[in-house]
C-alpha positions in Angstrom: -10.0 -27.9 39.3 -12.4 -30.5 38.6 -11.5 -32.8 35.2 -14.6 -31.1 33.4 -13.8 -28.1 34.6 -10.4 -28.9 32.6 -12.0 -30.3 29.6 -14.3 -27.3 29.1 -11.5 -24.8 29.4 -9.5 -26.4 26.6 -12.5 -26.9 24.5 -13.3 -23.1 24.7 -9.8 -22.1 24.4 -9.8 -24.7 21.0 -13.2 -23.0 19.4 -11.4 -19.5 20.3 -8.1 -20.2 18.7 -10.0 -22.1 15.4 -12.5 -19.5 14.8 -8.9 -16.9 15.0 -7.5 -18.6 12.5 -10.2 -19.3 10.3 -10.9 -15.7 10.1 -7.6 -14.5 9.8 -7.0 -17.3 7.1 -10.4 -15.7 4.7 -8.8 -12.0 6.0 -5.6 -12.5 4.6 -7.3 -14.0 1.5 -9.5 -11.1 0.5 -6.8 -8.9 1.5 -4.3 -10.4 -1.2 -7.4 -10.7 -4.1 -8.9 -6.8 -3.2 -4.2 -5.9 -4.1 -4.6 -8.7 -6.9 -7.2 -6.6 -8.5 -5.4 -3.4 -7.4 -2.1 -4.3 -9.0 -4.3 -5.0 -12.1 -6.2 -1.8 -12.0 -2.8 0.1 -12.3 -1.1 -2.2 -15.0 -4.2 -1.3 -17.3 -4.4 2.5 -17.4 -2.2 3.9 -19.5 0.8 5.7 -18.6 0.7 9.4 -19.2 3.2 10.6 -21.6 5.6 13.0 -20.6 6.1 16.1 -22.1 9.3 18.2 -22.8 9.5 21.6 -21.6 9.3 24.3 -24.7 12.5 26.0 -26.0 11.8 28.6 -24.7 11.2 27.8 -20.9 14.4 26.1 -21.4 16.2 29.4 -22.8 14.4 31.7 -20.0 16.2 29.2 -16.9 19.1 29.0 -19.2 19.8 32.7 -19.1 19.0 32.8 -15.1 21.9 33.5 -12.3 23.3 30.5 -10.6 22.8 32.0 -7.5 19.5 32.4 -8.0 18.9 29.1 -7.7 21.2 28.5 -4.6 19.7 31.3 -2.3 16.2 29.9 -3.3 14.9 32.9 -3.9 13.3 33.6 -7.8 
């Protein structure tokens, strides 16, 4: 190969490798400020509240079989 023939190849193969990392770098960036603002999003709506079953859901499984619930079938 011929010296320019050379110098070209590693110039295009420079431009190639800093335009890759220049767009992963702003990538990797938006990707981290887009979960930023996720992560925010999820920390501001409120938790729902959990409810207790009634009495009497809790009587009616109570007063079930045990083997009921090991066979699987209800």
């Amino acid at each position: 190969m011929h010296y320019t023939q050379v110098i070209m190849k590693k110039l295009a193969l420079s431009v190639s490798g800093i335009s890759l990392f220049v767009a992963g770098y702003y990538h990797v960036h938006r990707h981290a400020a887009y979960t930023a603002a996720q992560n925010a999003a999820v920390l501001e709506t409120p938790a729902t509240p959990t409810t207790q079953p009634s009495q009497k859901t809790l009587a009616v499984f109570a007063s079930l079989p045990t083997k009921v619930f090991l066979d699987g079938k209800f």
